[in-house]
C-alpha positions in Angstrom: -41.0 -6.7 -48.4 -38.6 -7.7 -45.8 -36.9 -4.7 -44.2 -32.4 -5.3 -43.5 -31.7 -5.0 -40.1 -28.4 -3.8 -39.2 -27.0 -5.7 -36.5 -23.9 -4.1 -34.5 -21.3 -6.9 -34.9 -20.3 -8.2 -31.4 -17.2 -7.1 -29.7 -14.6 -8.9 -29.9 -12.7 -9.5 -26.4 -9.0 -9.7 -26.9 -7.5 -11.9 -24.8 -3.6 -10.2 -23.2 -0.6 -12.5 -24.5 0.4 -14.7 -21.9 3.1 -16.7 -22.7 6.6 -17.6 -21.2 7.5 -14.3 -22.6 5.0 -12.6 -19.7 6.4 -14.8 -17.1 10.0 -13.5 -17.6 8.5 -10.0 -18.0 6.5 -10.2 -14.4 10.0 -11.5 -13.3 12.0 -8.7 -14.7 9.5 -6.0 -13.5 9.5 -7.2 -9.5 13.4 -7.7 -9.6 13.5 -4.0 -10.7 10.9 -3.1 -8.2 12.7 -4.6 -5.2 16.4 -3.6 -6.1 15.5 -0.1 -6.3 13.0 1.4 -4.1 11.0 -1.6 -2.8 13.4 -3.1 -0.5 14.3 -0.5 2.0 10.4 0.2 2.3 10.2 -3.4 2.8 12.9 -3.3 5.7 11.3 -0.3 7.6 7.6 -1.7 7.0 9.0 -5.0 8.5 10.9 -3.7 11.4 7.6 -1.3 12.6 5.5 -4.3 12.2 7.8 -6.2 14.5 8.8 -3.5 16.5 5.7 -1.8 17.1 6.9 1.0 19.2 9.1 2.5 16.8 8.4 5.3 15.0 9.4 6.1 11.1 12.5 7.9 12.0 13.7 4.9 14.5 13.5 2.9 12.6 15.2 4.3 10.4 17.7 5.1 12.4 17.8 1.5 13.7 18.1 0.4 10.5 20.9 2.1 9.4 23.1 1.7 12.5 22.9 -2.3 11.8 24.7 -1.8 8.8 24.5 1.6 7.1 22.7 2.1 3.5 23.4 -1.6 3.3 21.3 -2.2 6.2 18.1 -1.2 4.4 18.8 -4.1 1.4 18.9 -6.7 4.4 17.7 -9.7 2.6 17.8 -8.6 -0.9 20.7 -11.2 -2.1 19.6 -13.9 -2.4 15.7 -14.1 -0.3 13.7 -11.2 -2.0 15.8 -11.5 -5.7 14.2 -15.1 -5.8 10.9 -13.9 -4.6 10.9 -11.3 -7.0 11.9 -12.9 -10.0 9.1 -16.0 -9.5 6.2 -14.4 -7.5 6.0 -11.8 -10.5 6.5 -14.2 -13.6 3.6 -16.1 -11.3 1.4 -12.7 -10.6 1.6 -11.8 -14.7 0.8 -14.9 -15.8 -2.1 -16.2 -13.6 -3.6 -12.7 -13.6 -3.8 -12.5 -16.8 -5.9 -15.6 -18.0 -8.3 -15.3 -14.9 -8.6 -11.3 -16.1 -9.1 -12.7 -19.8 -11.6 -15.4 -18.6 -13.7 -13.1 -16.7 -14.1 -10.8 -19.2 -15.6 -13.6 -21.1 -18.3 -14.8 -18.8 -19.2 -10.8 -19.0 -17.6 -9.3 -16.2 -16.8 -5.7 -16.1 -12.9 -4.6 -16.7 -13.2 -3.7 -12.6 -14.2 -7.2 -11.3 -12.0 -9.0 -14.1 -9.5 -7.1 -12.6 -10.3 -7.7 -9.2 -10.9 -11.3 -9.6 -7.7 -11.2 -11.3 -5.5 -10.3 -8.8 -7.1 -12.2 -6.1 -6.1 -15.6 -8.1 -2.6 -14.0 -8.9 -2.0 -13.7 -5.1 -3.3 -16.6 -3.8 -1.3 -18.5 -6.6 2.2 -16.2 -5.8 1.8 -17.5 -1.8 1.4 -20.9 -2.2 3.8 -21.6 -5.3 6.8 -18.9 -4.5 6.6 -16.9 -1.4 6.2 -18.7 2.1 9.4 -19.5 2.4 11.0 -16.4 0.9 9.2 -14.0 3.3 10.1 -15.8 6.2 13.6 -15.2 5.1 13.3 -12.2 4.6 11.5 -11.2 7.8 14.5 -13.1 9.4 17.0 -10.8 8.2 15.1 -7.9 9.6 13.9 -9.4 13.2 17.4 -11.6 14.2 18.9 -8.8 15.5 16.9 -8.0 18.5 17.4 -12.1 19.0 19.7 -13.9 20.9 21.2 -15.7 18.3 21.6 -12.6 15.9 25.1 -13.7 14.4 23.8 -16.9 13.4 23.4 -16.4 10.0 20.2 -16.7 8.1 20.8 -20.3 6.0 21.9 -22.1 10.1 18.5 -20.3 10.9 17.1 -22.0 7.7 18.5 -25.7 8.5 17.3 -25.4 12.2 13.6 -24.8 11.4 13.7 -27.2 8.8 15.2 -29.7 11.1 13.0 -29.0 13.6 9.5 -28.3 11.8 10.5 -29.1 8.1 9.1 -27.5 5.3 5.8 -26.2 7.1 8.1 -24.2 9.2 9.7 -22.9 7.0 6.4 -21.7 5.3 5.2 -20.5 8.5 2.8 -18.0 8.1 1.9 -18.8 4.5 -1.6 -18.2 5.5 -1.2 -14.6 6.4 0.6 -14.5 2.8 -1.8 -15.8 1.0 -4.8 -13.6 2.4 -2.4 -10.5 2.4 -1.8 -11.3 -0.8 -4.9 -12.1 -2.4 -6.8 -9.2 -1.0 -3.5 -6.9 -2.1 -3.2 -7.8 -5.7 -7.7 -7.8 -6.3 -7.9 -4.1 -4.5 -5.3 -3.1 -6.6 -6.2 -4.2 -10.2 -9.8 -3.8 -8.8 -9.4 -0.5 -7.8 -7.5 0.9 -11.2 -9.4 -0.6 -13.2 -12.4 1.6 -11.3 -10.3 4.8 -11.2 -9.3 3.9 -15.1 -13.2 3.8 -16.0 -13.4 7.0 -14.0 -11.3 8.7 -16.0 -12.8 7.8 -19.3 -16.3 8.6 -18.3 -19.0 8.0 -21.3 -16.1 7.2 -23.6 -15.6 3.8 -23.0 -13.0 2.9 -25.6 -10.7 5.8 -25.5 -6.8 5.4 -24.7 -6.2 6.9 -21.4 -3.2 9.2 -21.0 0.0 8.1 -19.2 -0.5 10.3 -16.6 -4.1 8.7 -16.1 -2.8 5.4 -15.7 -0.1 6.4 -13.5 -2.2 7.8 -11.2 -4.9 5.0 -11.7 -2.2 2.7 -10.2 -1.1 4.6 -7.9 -4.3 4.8 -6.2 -4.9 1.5 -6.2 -1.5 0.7 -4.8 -2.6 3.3 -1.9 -5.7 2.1 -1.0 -4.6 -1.6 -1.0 -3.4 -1.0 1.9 -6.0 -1.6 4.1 -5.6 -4.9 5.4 -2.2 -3.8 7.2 -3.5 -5.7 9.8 -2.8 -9.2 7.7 0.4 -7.9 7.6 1.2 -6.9 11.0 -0.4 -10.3 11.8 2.3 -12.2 8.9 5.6 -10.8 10.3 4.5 -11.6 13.8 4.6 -15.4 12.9 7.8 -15.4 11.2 9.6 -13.0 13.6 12.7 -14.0 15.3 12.1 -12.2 17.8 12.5 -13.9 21.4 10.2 -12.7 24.7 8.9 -14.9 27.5 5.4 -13.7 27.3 5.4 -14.6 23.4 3.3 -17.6 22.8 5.4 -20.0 20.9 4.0 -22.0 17.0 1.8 -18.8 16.3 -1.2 -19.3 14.1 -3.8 -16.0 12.5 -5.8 -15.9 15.8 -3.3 -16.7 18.7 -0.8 -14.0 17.1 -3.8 -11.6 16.4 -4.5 -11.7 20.5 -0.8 -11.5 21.1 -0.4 -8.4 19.2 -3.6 -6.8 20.7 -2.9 -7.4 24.2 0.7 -6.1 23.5 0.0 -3.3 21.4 -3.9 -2.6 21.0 -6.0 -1.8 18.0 -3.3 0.4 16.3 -0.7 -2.5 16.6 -2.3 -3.7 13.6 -1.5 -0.6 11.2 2.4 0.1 12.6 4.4 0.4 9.2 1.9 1.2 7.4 2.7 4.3 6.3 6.1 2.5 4.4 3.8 0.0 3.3 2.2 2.8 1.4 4.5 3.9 -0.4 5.8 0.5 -1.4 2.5 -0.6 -2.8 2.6 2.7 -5.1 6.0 1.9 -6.4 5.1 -2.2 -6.4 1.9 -1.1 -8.3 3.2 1.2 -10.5 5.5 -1.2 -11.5 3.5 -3.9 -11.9 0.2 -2.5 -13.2 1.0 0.5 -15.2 4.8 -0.9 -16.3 3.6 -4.4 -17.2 0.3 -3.3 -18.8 2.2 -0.8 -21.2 5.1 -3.7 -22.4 2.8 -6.4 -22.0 0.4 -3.8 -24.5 3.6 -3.0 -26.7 4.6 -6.9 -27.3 0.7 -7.7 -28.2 0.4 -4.9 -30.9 4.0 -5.8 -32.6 2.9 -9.1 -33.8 0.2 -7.3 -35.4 2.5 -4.5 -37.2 4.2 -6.5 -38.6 1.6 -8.1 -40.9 
């Protein structure tokens, strides 16, 4: 007599919508992100980066003597709005199938994660944000130039008359591995201190509080590669000095800011850095993951 064997059905690995709907929603999320909080910790990361003898509360202070509260949105209209609304719509929606496709092959939540946010970064520097940064980083470092009333379109024309479009996506290569090793420690790392939290129970919901903090410790710790950072705004500074060697690549502006600034020249601004990858993250990993969640389960109540 044959004996049944139960056989635990197989779980099923739901894939996260990703439609046209997430793209608008990743767009929506960043544009909130940087019109609140996340551009004036973008301004004072930027200007310690470039100017790496300042300290937090120069630069504050610098900052707000070139043009008051105003002067910490520098760049806002119209650089970081277009950023914003195309380098999130890009982060949600690459993310997202690389995260789903992982998971697939077997991967762990962590490394889908991970694996996830590497692709969405690479894929955010190379489609939306070389140009927009250096725009941006314009704003902040023209003012210690020579031609600091020019405005930042005659800066724009100039490059692009001079270098063309690789000028003006000078730098692009510090974006992209800023980027990519940003956006996998921070999904990687969440989706660790997620599982943490859980413990043996696998399945259960977490707590908003949990992934709160979950996000903002990946945020945090993402931080790490300041260096990239330092390294990015130092190609697309404005910023004029005779010892400053001109058509900076990784390595030549890497020396530069070593010789000029030693070993802790590569972390200036990071502490504003922090706190705009908790807000950024928070934003984007534990803001998009609860609508993105809440727009997946209301086809579903509705059947």
């Amino acid at each position: 007599m044959s004996q049944a064997m139960s056989v635990a059905p197989p779980v099923e690995i739901e894939k996260k919508a990703v439609s046209f709907q997430n793209i608008l929603l990743g767009a929506a999320i960043q544009t909130f992100e940087v019109s609140t909080l996340g551009q004036p910790f973008e301004v004072v990361k930027t200007h310690m980066a470039a100017n790496r003898g300042d300290s937090i509360p120069t630069s504050l202070s610098k900052t707000y003597a070139r043009g008051g509260v105003a002067g910490f949105y520098q760049g806002l209209i119209p650089w970081a709005w277009i950023e914003a609304s195309t380098k999130g719509g890009v982060l949600m929606f690459v993310s997202s199938e690389i995260d789903y496709r992982a998971r697939v092959a077997g991967l762990s939540n962590s490394w889908s994660g991970l694996l996830g946010g590497v692709g969405g970064g690479v894929a955010q520097a190379y489609t939306t944000m070389g140009f927009c940064t250096f725009m941006k980083t314009v704003e902040v470092t023209r003012h210690k130039s020579a031609d600091a009333s020019v405005s930042t379109w005659r800066i724009a024309y100039d490059v692009f008359q001079r270098e063309g479009i690789r000028g003006l996506n000078r730098g692009v290569s510090a974006v992209a591995l800023r980027q990519m090793t940003n956006w996998g420690s921070r999904f990687g790392i969440s989706r660790v201190t997620e599982s943490m939290f859980r413990g043996q129970d696998t399945t259960r919901k977490l707590e908003t509080w949990e992934r709160l903090s979950a996000s903002a410790i990946g945020g945090a710790l993402a931080c790490w590669n300041q260096p990239l950072e330092v390294i990015r705004v130092e190609m697309q500074s404005q910023a004029k000095a005779a010892d400053r060697p001109a058509n900076l690549n990784l390595f030549s502006a890497a020396k530069y800011i070593y010789q000029k600034s030693g070993l802790l020249g590569f972390y200036r601004g990071v502490t504003p850095r922090v706190g705009l990858s908790v807000y950024l993250t928070v934003c984007m990993v534990f803001g998009g993951d609860s609508i993105k969640a809440y727009f997946s389960e209301k086809p579903k109540a509705n059947h």
